[in-house]
Backbone bond lengths (Angstrom), bond angles and torsions (degrees), N, CA, C in turn:
res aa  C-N    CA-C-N  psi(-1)  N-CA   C-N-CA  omega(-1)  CA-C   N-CA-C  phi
1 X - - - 1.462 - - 1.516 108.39 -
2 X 1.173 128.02 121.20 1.608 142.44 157.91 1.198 112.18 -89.21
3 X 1.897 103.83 149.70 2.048 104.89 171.67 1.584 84.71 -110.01
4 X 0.980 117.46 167.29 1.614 136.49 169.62 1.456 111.00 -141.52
5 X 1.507 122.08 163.32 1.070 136.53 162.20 1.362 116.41 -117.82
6 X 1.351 124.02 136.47 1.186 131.95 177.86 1.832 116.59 -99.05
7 X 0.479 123.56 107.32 2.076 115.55 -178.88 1.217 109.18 -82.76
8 X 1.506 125.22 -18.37 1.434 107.21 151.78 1.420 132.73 -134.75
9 X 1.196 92.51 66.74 1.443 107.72 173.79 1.779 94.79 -136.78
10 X 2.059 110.51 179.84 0.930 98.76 -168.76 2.081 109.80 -63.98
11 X 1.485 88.41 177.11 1.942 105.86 -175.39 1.993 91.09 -65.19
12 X 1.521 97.07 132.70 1.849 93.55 162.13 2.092 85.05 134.66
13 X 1.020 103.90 155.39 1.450 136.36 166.56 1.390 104.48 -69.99
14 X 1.341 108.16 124.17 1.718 132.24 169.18 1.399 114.71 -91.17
15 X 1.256 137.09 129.69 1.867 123.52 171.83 1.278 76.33 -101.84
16 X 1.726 89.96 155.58 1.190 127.39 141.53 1.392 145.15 -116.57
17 X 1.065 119.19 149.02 1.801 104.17 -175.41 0.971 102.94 -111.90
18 X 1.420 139.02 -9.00 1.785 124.38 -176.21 1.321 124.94 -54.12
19 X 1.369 144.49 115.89 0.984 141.72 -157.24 1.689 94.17 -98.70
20 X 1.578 105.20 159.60 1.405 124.63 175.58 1.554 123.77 -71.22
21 X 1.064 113.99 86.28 1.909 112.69 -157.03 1.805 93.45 -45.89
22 X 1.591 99.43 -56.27 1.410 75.59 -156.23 1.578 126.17 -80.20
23 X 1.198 112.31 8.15 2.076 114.48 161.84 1.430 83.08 106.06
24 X 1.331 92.81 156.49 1.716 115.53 156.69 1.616 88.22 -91.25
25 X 1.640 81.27 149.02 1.809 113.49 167.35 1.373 101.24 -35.63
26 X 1.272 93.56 -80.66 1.773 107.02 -170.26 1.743 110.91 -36.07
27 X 1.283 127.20 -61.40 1.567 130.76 -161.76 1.988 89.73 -79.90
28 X 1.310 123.79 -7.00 1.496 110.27 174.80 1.994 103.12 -99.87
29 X 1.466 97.70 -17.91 1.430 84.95 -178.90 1.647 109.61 -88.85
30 X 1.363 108.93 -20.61 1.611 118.86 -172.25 1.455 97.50 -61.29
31 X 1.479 125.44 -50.77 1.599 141.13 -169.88 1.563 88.09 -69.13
32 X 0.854 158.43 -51.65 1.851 153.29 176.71 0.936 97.54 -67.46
33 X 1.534 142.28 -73.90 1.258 106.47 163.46 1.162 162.77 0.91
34 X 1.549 104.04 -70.40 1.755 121.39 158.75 1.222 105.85 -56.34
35 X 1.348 99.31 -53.46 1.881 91.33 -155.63 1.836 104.64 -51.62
36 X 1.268 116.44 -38.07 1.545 123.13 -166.90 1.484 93.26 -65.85
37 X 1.263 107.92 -60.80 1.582 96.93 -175.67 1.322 131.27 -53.50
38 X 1.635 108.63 -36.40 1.203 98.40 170.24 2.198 131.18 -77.80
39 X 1.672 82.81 -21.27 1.610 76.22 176.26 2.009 103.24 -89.00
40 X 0.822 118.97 16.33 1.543 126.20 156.32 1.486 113.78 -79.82
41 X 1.664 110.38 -46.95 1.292 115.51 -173.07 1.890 114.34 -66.94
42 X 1.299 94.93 -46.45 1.516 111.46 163.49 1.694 131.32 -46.71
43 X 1.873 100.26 -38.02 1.479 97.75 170.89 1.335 116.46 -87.46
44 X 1.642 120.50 -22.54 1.377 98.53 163.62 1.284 126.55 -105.74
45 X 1.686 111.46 35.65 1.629 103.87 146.35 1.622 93.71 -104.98
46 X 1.269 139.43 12.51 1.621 140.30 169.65 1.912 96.96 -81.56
47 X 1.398 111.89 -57.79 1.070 94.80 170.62 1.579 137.44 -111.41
48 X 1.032 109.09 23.44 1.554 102.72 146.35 1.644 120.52 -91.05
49 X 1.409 123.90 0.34 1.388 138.01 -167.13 1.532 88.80 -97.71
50 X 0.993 117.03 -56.75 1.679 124.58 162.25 1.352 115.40 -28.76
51 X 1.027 113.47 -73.20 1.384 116.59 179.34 1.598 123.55 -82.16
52 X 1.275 129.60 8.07 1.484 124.40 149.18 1.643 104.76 -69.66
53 X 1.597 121.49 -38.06 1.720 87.52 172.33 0.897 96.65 -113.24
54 X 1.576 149.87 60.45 1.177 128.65 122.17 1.202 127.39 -99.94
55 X 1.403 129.60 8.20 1.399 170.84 148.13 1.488 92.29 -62.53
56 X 1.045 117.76 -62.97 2.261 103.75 -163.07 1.204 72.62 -91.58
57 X 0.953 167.53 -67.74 1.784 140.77 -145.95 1.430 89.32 -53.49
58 X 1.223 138.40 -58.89 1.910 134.52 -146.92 1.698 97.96 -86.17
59 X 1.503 90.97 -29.48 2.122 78.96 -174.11 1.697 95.88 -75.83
60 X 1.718 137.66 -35.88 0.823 132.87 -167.52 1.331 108.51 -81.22
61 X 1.264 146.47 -12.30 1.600 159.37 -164.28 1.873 82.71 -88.52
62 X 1.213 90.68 -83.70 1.574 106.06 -159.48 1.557 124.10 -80.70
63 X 1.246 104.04 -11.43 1.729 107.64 165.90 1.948 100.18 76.42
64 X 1.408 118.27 38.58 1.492 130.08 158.87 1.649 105.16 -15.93
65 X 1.173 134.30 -51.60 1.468 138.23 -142.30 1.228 119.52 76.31
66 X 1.438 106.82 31.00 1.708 104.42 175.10 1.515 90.98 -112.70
67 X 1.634 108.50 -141.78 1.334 104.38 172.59 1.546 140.22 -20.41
68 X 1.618 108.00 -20.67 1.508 135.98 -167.45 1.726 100.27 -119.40
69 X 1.285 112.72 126.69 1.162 111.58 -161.16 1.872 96.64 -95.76
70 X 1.394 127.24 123.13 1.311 129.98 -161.34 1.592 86.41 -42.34
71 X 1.647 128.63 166.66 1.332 177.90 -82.35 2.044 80.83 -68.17
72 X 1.278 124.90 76.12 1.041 170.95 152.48 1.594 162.13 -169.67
73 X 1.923 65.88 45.90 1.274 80.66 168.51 1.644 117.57 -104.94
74 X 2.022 106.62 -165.59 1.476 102.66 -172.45 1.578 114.66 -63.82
75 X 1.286 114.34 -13.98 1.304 119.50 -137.44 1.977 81.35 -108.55
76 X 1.127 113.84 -21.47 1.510 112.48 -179.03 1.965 105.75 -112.71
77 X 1.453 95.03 24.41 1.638 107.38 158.63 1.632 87.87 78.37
78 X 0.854 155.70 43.52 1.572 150.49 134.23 1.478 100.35 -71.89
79 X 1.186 115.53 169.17 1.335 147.81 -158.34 1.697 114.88 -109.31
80 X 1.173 137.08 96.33 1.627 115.92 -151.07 2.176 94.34 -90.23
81 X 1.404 106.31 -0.67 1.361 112.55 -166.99 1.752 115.80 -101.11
82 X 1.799 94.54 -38.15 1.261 94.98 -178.16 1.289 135.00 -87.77
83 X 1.236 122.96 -0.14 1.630 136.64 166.59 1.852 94.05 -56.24
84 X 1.728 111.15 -73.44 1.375 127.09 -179.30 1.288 130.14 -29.59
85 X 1.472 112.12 -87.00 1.183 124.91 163.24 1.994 128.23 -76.16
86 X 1.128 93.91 -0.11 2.157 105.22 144.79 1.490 116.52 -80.21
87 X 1.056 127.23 -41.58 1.603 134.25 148.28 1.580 127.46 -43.83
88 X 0.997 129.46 -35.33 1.333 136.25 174.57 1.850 115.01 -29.49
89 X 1.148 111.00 107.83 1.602 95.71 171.26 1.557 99.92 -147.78
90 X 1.189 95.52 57.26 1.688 82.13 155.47 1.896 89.68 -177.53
91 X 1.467 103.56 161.00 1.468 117.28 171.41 1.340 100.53 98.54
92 X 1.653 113.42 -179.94 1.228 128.12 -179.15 1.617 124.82 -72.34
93 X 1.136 100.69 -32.12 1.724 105.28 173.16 1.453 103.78 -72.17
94 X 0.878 125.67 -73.19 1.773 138.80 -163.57 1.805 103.01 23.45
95 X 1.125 112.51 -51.45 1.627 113.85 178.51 1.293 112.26 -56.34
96 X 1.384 103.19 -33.30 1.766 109.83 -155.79 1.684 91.21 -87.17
97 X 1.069 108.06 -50.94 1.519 110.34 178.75 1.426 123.34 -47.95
98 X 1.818 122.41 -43.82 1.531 120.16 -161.40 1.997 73.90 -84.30
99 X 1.071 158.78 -31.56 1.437 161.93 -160.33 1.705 98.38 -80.04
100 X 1.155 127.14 -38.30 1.835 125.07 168.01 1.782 102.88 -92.56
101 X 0.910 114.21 -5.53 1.612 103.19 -176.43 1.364 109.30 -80.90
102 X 1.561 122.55 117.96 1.319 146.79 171.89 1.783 98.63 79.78
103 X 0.918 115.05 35.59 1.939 122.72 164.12 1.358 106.86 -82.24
104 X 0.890 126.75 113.94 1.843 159.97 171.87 1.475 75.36 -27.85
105 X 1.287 147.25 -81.49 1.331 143.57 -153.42 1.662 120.99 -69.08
106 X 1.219 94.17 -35.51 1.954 115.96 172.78 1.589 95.23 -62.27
107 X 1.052 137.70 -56.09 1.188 154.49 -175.19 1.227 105.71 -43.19
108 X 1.544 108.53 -76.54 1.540 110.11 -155.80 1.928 100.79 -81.10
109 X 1.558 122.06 -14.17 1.347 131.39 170.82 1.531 108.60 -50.18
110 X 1.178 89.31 -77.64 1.803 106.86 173.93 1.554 105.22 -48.84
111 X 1.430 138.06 -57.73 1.239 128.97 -164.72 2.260 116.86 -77.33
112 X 1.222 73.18 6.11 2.027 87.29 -168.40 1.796 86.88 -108.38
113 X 1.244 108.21 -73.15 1.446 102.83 139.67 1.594 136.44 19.61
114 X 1.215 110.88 -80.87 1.502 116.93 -170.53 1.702 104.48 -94.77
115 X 1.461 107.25 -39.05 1.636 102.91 162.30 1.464 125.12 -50.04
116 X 1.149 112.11 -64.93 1.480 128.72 179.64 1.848 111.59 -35.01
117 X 1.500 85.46 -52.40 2.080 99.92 -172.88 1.383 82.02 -70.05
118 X 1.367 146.94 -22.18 1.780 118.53 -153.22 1.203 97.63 -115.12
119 X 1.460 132.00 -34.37 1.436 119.63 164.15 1.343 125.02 -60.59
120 X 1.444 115.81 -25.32 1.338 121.29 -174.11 1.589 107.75 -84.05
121 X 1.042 112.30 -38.35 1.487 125.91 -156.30 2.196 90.63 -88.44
122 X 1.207 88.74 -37.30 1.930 87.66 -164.57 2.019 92.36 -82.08
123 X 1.043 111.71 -30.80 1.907 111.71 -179.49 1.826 96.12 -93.09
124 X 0.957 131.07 19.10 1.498 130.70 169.52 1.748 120.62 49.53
125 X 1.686 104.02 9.86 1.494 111.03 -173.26 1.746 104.27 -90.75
126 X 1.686 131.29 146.64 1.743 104.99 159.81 1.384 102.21 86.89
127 X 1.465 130.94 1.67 1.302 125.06 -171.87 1.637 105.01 -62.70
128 X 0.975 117.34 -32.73 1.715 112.82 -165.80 1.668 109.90 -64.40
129 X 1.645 97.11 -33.88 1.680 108.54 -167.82 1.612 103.70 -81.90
130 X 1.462 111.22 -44.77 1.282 130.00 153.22 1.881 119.81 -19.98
131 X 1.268 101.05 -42.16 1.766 119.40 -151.06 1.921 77.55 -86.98
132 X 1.583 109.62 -66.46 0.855 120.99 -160.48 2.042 110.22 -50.65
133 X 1.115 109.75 -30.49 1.602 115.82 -158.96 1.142 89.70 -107.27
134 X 1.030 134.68 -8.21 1.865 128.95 -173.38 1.656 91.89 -105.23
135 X 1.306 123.41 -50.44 1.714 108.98 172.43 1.627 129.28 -67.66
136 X 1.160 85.87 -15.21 1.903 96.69 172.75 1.582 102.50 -77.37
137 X 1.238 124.44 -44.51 1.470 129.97 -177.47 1.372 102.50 -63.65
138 X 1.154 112.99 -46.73 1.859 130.42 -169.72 1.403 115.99 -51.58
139 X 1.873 104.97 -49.70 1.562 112.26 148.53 0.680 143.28 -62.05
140 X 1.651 122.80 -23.37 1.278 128.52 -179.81 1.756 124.01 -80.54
141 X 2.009 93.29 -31.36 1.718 88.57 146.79 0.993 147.86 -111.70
142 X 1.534 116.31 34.41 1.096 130.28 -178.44 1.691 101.99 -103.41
143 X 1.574 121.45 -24.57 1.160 121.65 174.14 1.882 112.42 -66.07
144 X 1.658 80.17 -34.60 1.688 82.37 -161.41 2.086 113.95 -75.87
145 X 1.754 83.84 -2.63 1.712 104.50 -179.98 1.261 113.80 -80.68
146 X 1.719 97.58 -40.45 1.867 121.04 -173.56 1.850 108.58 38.77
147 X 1.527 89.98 60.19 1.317 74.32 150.40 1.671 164.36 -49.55
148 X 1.622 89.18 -20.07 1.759 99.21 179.01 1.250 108.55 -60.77
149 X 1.732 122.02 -19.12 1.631 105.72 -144.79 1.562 93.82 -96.34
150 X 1.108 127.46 149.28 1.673 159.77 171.85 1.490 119.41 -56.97
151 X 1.686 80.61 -47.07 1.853 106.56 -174.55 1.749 104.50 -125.96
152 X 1.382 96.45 164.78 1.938 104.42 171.01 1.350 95.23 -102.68
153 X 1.289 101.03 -173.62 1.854 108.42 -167.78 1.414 82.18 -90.16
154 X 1.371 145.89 8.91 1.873 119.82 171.46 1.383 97.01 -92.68
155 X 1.566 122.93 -39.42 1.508 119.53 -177.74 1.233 108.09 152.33
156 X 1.454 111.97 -30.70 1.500 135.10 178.98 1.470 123.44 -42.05
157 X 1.314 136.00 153.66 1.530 120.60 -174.68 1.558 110.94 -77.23
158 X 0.957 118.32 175.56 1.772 121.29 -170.01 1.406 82.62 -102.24
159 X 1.613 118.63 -54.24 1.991 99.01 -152.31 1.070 97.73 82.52
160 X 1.106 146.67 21.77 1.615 144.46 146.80 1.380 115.01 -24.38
161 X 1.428 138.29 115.02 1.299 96.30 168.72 1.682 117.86 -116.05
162 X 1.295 110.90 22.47 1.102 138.24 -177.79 1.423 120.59 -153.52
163 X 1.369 143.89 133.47 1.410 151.07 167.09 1.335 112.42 -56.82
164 X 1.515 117.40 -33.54 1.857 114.36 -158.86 1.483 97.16 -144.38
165 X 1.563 114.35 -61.11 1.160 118.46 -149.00 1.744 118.64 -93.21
166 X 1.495 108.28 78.18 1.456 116.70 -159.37 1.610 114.46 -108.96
167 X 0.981 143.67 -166.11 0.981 145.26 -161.24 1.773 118.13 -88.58
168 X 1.539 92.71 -2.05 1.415 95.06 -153.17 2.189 85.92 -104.45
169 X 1.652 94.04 -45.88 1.569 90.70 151.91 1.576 137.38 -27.36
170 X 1.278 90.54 -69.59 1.633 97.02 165.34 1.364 157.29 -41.22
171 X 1.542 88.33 -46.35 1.712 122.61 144.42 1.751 112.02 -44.47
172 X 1.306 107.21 -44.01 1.604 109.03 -160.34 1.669 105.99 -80.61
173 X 1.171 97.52 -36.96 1.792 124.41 179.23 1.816 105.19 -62.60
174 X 1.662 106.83 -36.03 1.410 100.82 -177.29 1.599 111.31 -77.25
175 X 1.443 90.52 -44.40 1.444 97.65 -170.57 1.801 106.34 -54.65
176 X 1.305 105.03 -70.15 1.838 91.99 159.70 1.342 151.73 -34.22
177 X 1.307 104.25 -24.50 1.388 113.16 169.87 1.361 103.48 -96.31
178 X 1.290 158.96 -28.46 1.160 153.75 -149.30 2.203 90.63 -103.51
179 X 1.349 115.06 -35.61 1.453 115.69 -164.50 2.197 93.84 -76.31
180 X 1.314 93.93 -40.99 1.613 116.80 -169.11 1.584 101.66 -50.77
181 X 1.586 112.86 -39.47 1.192 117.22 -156.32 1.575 112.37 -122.85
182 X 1.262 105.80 42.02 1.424 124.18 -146.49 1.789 123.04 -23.18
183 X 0.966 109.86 81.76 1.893 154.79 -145.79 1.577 82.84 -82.43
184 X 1.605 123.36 -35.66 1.719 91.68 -171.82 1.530 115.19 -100.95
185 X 1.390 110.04 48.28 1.615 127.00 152.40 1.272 110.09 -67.02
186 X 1.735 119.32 -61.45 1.100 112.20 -174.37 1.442 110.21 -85.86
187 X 1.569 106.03 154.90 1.450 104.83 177.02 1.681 127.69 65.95
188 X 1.138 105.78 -8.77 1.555 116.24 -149.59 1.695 102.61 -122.21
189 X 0.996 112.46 -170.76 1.516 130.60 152.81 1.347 138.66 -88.29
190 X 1.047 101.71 -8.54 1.851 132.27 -169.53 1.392 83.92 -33.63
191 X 1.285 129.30 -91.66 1.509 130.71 -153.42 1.195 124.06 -47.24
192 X 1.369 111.88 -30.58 2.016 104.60 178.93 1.575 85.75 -103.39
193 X 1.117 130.52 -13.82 1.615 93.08 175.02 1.610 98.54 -77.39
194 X 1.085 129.95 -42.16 1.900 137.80 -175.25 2.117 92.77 -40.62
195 X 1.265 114.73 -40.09 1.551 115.23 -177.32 1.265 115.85 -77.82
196 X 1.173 124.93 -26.17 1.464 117.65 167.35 1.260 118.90 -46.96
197 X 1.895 114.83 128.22 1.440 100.86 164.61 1.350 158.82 -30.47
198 X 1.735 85.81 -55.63 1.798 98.61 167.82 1.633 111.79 -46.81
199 X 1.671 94.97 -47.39 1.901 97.11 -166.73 1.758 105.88 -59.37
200 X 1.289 91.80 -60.68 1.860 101.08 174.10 1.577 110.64 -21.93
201 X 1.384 117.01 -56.07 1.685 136.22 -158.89 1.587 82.84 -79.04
202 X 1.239 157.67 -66.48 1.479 154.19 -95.31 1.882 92.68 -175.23
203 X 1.631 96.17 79.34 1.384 101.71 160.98 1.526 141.67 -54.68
204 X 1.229 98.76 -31.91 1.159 109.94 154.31 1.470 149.35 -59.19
205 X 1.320 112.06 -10.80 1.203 120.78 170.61 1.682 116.62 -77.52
206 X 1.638 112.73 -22.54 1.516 129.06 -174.06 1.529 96.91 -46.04
């Protein structure tokens, strides 16, 4: 809002409401601002989200001594499925789970799996397909975690420390927001993979 004076019109103060199309400096640099910060903030939860499974793909390949206990790993014939889902004791699958745990196919699913989401997701190319195969996994161990339950099927306490909202959620929430907001501009590859034909033709692959 501006006041003006007129000198020939009647004596007294005129308002105006016309606003300034093209912005003050300041309120156009504040909006660049944000925007940088926030698509900065976005690529490094794009790539540190990246690299939680591309991290358990390499500790589970090669047996790191983290989660993967050294010379058990995949690559020294361990099982990257059956430690996990042989553990299962609680929720509705539990049968279905100790029955896929250490299956030649469960195995190489899950281990193609966690590469695929971490190269794609950590080089910023594929995020949408990425979003999609990383939340299907996300449910699938969060069922096999079952957080709701109180108790395990022996009687024992779960240690729940939440009903819903667990870690595996979170994961699913990043991966969506980072594919939603197409996050591998910055830092990433996003833009020449977005130019590829195929991608151009088949939005969905972005």
């Amino acid at each position: 809002m501006a006041v003006h004076e007129h000198p020939h019109r009647s004596p007294g103060f005129h308002l105006s409401f016309r606003s300034n199309r093209t912005g003050s400096p300041i309120a156009v640099s504040t909006r660049t601002d944000t925007h940088s910060v926030g698509a900065y903030a976005l690529a490094s939860l794009r790539l540190l989200t990246g690299f939680v499974f591309l991290w358990a793909f390499l500790d589970k390949t090669f047996g790191f001594g983290y989660a993967t206990a050294s010379g058990k790993g995949w690559i020294d014939g361990g099982s990257p499925t059956r430690g996990f889902l042989g553990s299962v004791a609680a929720g509705p699958m539990e049968s279905t789970f100790h029955s896929w745990a250490g299956a030649a196919w469960a195995d190489w699913l899950f281990m193609l799996g966690l590469l695929g989401i971490g190269v794609a997701v950590t080089a910023g190319v594929a995020l949408r397909p990425a979003a999609v195969a990383g939340t299907a996994m996300m449910a699938l161990m969060w069922i096999a975690e079952w957080p709701p339950a109180t108790h395990l099927s022996d009687g024992s306490p779960s240690m729940s420390t939440n009903p819903f909202a667990d870690y595996h959620v979170v994961y699913a929430l990043a991966l969506i927001a980072v594919a939603t907001a197409g996050a591998g501009a910055t830092w990433g590859l996003g833009r020449l993979w977005a130019r590829l034909p195929l991608v151009r033709d088949h939005t969905w692959l972005r």
